[in-house]
Gaussian input, Z-matrix of N, CA and C with variables (Angstrom, degrees):
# hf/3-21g

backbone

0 1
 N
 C     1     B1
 C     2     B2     1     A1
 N     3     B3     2     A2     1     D1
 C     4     B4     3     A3     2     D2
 C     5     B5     4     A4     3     D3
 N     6     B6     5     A5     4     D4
 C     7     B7     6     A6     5     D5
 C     8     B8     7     A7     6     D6
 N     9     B9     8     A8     7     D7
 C    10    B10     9     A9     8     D8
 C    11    B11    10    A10     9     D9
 N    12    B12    11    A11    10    D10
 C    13    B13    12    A12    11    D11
 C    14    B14    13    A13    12    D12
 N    15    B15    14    A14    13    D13
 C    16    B16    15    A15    14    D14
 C    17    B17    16    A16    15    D15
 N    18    B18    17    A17    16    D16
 C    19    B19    18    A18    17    D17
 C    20    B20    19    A19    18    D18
 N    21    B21    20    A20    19    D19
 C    22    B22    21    A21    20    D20
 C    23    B23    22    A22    21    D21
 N    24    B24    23    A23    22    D22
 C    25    B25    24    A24    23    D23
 C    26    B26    25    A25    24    D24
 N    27    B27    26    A26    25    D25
 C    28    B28    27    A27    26    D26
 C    29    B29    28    A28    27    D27
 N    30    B30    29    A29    28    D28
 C    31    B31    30    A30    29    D29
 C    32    B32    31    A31    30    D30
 N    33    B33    32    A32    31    D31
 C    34    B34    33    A33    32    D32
 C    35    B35    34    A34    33    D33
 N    36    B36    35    A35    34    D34
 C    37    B37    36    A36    35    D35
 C    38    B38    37    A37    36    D36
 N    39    B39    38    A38    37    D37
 C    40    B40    39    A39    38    D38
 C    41    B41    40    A40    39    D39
 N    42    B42    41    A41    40    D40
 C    43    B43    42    A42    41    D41
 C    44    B44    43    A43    42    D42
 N    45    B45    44    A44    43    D43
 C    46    B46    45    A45    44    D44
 C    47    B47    46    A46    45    D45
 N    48    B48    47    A47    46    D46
 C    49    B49    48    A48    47    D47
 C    50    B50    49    A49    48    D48
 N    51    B51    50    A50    49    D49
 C    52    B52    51    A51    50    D50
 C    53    B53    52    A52    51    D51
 N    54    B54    53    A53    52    D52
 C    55    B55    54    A54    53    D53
 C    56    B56    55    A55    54    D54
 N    57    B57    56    A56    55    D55
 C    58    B58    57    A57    56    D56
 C    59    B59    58    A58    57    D57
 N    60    B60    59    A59    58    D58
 C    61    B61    60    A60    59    D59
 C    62    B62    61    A61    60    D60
 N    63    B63    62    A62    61    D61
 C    64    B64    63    A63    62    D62
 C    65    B65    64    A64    63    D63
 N    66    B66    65    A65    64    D64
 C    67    B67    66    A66    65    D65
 C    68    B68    67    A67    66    D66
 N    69    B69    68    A68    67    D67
 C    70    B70    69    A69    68    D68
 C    71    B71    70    A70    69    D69
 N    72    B72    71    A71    70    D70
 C    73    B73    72    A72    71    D71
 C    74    B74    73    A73    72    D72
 N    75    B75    74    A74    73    D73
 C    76    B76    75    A75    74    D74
 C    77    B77    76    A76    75    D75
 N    78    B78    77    A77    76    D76
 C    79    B79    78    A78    77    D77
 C    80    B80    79    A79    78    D78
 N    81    B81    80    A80    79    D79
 C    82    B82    81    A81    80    D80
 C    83    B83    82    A82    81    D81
 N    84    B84    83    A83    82    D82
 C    85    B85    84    A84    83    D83
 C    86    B86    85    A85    84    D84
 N    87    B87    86    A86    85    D85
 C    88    B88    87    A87    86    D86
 C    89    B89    88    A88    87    D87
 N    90    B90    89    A89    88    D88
 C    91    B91    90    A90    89    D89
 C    92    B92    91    A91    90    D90
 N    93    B93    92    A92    91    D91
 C    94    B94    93    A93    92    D92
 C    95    B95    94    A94    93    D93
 N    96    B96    95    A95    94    D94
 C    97    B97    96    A96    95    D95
 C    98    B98    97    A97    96    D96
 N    99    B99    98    A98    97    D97
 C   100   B100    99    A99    98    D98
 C   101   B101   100   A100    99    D99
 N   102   B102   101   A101   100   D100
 C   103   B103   102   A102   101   D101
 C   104   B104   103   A103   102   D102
 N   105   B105   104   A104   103   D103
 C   106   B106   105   A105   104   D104
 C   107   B107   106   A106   105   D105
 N   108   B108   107   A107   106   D106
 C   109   B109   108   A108   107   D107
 C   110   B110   109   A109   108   D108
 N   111   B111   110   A110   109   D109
 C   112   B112   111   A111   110   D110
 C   113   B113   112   A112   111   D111
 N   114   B114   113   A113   112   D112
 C   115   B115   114   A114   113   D113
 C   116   B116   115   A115   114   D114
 N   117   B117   116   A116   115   D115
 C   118   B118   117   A117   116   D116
 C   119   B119   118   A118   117   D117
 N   120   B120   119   A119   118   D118
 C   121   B121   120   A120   119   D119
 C   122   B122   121   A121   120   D120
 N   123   B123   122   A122   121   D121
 C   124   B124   123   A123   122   D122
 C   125   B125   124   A124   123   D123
 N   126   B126   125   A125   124   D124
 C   127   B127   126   A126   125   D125
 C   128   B128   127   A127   126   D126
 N   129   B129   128   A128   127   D127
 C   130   B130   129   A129   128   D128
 C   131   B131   130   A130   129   D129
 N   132   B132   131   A131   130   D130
 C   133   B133   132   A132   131   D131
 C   134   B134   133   A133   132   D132
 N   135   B135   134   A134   133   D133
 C   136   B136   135   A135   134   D134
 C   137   B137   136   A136   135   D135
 N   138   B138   137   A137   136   D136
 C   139   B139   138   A138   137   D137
 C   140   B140   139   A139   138   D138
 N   141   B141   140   A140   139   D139
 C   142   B142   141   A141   140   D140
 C   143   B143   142   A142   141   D141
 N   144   B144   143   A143   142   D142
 C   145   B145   144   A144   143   D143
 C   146   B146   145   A145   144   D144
 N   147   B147   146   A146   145   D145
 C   148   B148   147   A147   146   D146
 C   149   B149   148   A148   147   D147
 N   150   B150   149   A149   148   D148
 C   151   B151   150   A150   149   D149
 C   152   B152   151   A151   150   D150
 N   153   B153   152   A152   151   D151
 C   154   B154   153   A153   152   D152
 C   155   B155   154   A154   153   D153
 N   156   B156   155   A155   154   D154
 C   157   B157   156   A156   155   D155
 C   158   B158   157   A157   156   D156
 N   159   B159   158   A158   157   D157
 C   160   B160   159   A159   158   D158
 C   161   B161   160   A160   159   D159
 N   162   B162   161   A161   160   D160
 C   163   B163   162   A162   161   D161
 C   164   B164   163   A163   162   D162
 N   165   B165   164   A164   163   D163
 C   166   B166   165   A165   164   D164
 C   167   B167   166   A166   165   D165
 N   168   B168   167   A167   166   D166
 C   169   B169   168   A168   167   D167
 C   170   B170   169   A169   168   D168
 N   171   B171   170   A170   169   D169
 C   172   B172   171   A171   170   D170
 C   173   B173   172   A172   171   D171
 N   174   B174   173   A173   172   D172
 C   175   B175   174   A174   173   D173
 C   176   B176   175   A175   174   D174
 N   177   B177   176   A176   175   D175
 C   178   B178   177   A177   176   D176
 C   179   B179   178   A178   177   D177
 N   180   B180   179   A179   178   D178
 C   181   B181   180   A180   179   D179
 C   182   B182   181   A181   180   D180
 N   183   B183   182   A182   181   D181
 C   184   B184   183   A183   182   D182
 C   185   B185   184   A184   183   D183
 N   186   B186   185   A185   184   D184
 C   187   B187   186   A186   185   D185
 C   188   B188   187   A187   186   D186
 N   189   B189   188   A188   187   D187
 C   190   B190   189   A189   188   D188
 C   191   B191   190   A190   189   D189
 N   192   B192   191   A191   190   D190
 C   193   B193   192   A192   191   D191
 C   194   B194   193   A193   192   D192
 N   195   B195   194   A194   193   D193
 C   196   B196   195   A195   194   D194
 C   197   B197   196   A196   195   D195
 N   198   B198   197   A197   196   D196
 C   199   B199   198   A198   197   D197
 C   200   B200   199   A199   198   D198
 N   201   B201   200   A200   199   D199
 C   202   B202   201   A201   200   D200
 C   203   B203   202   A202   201   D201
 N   204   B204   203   A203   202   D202
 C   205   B205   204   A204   203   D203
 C   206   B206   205   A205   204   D204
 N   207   B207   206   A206   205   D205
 C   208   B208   207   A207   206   D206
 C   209   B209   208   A208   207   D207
 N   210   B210   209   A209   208   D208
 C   211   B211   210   A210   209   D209
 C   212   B212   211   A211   210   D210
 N   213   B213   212   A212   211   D211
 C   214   B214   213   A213   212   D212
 C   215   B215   214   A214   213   D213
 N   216   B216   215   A215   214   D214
 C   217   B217   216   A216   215   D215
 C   218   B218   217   A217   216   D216
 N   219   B219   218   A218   217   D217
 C   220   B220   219   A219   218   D218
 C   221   B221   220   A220   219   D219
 N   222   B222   221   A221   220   D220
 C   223   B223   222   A222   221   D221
 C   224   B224   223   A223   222   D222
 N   225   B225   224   A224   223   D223
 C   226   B226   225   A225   224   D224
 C   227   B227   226   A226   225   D225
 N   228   B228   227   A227   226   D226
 C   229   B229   228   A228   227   D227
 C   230   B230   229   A229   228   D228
 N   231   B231   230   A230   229   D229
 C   232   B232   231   A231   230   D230
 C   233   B233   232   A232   231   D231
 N   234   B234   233   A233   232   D232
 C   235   B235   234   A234   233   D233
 C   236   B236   235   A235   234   D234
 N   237   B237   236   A236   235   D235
 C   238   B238   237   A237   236   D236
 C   239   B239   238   A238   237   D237
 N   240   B240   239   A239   238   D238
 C   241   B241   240   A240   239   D239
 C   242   B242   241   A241   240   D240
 N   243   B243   242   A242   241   D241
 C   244   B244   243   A243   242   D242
 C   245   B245   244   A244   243   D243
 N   246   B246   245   A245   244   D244
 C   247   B247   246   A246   245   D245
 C   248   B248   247   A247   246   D246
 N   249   B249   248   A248   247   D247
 C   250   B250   249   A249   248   D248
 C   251   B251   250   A250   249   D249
 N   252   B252   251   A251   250   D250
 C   253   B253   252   A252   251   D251
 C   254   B254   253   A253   252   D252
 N   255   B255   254   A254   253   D253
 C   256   B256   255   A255   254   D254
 C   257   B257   256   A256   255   D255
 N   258   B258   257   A257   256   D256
 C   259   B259   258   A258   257   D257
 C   260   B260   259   A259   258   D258
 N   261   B261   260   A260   259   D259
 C   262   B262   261   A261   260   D260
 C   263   B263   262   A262   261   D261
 N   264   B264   263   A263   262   D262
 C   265   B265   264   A264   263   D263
 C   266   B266   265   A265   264   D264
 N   267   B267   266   A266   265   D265
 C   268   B268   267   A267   266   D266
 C   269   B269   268   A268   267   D267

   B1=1.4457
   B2=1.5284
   B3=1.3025
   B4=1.2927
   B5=0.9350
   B6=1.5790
   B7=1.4032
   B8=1.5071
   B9=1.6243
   B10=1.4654
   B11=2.2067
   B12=1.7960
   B13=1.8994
   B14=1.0398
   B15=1.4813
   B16=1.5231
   B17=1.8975
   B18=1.2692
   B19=1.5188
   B20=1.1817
   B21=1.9920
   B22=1.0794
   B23=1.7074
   B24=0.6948
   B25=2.3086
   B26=1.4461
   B27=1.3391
   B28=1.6634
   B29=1.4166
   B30=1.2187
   B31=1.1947
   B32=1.4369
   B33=1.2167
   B34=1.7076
   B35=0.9391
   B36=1.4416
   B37=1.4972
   B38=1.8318
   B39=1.2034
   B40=0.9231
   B41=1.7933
   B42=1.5868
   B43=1.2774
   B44=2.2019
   B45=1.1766
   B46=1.4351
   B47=1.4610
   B48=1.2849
   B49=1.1962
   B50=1.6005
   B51=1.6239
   B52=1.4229
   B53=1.6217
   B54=1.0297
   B55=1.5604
   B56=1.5191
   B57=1.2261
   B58=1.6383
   B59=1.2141
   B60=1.3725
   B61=1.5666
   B62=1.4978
   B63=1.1390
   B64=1.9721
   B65=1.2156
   B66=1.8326
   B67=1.1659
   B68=2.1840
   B69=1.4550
   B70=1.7711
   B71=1.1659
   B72=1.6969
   B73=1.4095
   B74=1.4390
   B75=1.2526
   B76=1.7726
   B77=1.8317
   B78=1.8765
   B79=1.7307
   B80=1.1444
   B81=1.4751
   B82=1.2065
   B83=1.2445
   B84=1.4221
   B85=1.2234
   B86=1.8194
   B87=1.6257
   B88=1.2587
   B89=1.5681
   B90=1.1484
   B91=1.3863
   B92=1.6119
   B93=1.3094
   B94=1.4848
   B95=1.5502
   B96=1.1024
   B97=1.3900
   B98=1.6726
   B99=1.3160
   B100=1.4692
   B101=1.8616
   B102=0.9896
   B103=1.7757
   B104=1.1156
   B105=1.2744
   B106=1.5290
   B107=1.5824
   B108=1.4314
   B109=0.9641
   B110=2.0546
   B111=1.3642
   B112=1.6416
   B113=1.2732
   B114=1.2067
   B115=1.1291
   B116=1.3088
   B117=1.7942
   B118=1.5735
   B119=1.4876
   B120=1.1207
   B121=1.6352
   B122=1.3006
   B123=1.5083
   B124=1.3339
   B125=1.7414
   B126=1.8902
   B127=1.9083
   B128=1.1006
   B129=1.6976
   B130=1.2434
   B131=2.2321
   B132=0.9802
   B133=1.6900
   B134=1.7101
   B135=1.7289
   B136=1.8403
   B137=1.8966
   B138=1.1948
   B139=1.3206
   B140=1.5517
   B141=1.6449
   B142=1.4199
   B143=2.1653
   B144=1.6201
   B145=1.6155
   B146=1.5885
   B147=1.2268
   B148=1.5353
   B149=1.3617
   B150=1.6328
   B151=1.2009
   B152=1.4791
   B153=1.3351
   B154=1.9224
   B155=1.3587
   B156=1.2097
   B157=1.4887
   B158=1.8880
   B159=1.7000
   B160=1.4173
   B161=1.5350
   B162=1.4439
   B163=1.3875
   B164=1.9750
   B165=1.0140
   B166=1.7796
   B167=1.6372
   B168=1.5240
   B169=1.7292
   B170=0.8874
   B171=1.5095
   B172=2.1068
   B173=1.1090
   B174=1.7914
   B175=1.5430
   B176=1.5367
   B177=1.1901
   B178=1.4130
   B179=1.9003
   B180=1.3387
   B181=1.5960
   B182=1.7029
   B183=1.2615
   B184=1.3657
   B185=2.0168
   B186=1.1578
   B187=1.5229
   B188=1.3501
   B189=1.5526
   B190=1.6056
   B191=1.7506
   B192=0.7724
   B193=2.0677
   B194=1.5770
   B195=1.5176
   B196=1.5256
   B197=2.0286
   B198=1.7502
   B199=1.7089
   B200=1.7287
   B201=1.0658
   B202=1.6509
   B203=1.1305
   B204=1.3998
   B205=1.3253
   B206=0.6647
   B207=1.6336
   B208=1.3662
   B209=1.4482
   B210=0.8387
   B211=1.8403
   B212=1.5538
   B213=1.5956
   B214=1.4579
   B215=1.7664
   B216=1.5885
   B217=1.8103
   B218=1.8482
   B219=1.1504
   B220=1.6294
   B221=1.2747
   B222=1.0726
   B223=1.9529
   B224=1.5186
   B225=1.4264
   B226=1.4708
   B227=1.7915
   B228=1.2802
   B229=1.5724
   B230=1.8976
   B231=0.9721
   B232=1.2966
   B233=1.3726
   B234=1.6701
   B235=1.8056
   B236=1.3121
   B237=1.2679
   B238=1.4081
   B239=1.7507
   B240=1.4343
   B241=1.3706
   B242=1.7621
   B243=1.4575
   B244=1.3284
   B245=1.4558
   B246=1.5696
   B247=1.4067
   B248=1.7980
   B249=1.2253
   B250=1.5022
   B251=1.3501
   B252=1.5633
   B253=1.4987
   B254=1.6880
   B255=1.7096
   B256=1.9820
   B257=1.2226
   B258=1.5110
   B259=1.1612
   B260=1.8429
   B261=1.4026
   B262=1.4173
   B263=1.3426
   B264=1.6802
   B265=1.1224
   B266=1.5002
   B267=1.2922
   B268=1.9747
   B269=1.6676
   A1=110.46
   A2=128.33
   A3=142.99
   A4=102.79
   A5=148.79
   A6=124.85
   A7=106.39
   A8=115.37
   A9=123.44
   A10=94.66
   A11=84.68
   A12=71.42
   A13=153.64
   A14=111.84
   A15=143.75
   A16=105.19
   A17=103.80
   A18=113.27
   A19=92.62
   A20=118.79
   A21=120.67
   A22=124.98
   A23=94.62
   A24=92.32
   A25=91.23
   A26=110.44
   A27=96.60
   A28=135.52
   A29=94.77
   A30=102.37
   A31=117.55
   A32=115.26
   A33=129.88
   A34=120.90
   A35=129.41
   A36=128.62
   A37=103.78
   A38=138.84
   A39=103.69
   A40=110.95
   A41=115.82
   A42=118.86
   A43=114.46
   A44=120.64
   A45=139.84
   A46=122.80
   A47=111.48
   A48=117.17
   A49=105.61
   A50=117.94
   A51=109.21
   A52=123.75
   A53=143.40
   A54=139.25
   A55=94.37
   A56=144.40
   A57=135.81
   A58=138.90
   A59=124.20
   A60=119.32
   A61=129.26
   A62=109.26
   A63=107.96
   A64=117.44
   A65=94.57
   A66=93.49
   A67=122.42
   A68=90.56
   A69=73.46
   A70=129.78
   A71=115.38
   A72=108.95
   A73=126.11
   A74=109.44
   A75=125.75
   A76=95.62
   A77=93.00
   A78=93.09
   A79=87.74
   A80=134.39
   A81=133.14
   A82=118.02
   A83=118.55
   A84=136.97
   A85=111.31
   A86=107.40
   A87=107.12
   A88=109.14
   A89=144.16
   A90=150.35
   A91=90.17
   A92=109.50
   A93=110.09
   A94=115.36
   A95=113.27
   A96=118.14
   A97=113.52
   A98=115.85
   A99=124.30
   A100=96.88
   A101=127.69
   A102=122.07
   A103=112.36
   A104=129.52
   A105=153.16
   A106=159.17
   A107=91.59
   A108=88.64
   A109=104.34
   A110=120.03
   A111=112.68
   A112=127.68
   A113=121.99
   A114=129.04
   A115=148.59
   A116=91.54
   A117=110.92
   A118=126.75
   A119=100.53
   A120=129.82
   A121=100.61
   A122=162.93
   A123=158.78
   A124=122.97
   A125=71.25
   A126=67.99
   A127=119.76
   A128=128.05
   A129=120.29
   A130=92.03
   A131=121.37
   A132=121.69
   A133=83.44
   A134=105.10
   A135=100.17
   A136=99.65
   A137=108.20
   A138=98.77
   A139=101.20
   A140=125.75
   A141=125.90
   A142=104.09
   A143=97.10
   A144=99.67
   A145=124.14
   A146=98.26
   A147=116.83
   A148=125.24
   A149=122.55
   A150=159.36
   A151=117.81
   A152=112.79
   A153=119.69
   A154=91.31
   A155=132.30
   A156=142.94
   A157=115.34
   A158=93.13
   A159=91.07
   A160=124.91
   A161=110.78
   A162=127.78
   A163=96.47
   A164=120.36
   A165=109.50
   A166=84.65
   A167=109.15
   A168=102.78
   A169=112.90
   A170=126.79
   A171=112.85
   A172=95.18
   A173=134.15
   A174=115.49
   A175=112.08
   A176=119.54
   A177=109.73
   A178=112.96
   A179=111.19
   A180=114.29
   A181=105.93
   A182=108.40
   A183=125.53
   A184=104.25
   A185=110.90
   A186=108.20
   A187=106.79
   A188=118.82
   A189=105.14
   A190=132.16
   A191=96.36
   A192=113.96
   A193=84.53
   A194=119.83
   A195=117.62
   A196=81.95
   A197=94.04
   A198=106.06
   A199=91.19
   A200=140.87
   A201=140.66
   A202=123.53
   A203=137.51
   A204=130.66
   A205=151.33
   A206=155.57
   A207=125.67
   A208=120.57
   A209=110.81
   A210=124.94
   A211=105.19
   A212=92.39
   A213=107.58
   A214=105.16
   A215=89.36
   A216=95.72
   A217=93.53
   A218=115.39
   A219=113.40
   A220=113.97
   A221=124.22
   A222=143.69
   A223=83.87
   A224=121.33
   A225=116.01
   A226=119.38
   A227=105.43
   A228=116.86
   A229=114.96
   A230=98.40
   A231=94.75
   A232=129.61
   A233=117.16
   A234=128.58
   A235=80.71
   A236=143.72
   A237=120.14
   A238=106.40
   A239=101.10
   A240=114.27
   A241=95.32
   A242=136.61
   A243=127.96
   A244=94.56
   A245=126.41
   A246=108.76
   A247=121.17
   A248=99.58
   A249=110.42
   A250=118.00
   A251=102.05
   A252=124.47
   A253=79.86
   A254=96.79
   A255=98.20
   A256=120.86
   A257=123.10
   A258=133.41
   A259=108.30
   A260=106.48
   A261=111.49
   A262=124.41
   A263=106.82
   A264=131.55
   A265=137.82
   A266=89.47
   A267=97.07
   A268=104.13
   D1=-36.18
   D2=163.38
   D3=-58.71
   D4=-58.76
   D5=179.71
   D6=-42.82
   D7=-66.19
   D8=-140.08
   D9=-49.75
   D10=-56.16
   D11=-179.26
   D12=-57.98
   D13=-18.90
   D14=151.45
   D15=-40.51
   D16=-54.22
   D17=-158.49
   D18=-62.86
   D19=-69.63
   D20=163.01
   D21=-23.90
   D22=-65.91
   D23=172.02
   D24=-35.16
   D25=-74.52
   D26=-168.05
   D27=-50.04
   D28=-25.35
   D29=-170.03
   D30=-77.54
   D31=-39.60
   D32=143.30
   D33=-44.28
   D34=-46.93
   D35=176.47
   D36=-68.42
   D37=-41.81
   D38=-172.40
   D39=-88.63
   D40=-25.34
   D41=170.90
   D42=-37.47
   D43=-40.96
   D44=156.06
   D45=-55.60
   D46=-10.14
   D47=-165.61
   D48=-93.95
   D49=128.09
   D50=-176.31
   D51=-90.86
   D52=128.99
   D53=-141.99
   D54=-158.72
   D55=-6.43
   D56=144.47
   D57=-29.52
   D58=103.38
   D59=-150.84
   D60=86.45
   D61=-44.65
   D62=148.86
   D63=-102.43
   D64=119.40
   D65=179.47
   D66=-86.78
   D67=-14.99
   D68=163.39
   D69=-95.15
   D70=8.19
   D71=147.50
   D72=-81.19
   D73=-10.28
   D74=167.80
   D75=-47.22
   D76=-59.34
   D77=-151.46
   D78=-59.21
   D79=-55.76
   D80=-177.30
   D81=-13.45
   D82=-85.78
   D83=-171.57
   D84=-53.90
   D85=-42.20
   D86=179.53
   D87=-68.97
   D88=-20.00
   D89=-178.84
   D90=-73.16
   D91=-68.72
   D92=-176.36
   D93=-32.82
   D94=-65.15
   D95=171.81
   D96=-40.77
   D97=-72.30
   D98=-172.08
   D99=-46.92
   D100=-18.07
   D101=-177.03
   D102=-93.41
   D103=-33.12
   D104=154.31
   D105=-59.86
   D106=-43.17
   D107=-167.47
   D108=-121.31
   D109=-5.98
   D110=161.36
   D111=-65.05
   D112=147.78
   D113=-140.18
   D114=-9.15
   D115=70.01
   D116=170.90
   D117=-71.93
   D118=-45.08
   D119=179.75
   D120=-64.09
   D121=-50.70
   D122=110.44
   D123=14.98
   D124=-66.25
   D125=178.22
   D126=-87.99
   D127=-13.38
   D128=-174.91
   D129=-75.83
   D130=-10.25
   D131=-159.36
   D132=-82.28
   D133=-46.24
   D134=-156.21
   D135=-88.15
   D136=15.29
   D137=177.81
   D138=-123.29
   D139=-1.22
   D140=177.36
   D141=-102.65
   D142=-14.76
   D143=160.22
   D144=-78.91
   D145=-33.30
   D146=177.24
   D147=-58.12
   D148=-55.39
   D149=175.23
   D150=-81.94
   D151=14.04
   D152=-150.71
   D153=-80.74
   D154=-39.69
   D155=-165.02
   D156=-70.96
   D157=-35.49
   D158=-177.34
   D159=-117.29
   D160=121.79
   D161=-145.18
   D162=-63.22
   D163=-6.94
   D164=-150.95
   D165=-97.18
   D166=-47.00
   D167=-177.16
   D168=-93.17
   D169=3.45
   D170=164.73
   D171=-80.22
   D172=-33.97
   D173=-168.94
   D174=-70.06
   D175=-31.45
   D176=173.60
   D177=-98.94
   D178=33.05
   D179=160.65
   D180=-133.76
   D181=-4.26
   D182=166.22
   D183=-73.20
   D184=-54.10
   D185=-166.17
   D186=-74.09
   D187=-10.52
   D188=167.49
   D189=-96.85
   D190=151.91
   D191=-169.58
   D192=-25.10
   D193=173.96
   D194=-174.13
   D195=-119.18
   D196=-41.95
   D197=-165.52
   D198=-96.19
   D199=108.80
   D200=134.39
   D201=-91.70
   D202=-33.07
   D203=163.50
   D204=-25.12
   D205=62.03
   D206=-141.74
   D207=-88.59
   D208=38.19
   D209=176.58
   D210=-158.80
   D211=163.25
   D212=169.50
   D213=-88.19
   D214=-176.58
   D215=-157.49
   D216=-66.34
   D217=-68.06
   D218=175.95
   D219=-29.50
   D220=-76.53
   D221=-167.78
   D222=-38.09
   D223=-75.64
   D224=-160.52
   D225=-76.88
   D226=-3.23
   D227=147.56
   D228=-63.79
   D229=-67.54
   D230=175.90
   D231=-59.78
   D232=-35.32
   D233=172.45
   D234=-58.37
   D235=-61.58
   D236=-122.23
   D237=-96.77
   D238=-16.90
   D239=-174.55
   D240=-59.63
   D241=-31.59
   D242=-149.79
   D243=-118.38
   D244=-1.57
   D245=166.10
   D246=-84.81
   D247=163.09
   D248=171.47
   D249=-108.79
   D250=148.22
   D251=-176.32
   D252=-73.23
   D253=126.34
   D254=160.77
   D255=-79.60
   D256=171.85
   D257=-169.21
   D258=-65.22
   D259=-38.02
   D260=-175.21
   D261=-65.62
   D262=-20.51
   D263=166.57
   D264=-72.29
   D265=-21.71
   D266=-176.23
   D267=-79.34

């Protein structure tokens, strides 16, 4: 469950992130995303069915976004297939 919310942070953090007009902070940011942010929205659903019973981890899977994704499962198969790992990253 600690992974998933962590991921989620990121995945928000880079969705917020402004990258208009540079484009290698685009790739930047778009890499960020493709590491982050697929199938959050899934797992945050199969880990709020799982956990439904106990009040301590729905309140902290309750306070996160339900939708972060900004694509569907295909669309962001395919975006992500054509981004690159950045240099700052390797």
């Amino acid at each position: 469950m600690t992974a998933l919310i962590e991921r989620h942070g990121r995945c928000v953090h880079w969705l917020g992130e402004p990258g208009e007009g540079d484009a290698e902070r685009q790739r930047d940011i778009d890499w960020g995303m493709c590491q982050s942010c697929p199938g959050t929205d899934a797992n945050l659903a199969a880990l709020k069915k799982k956990y439904r019973g106990q009040t301590s981890v729905m309140n902290a899977l309750q306070a996160l976004d339900e939708r972060v994704e900004p694509m569907g499962r295909e669309e962001a198969k395919r975006f992500c297939a054509t981004t690159r790992k950045p240099e700052w990253a390797k």
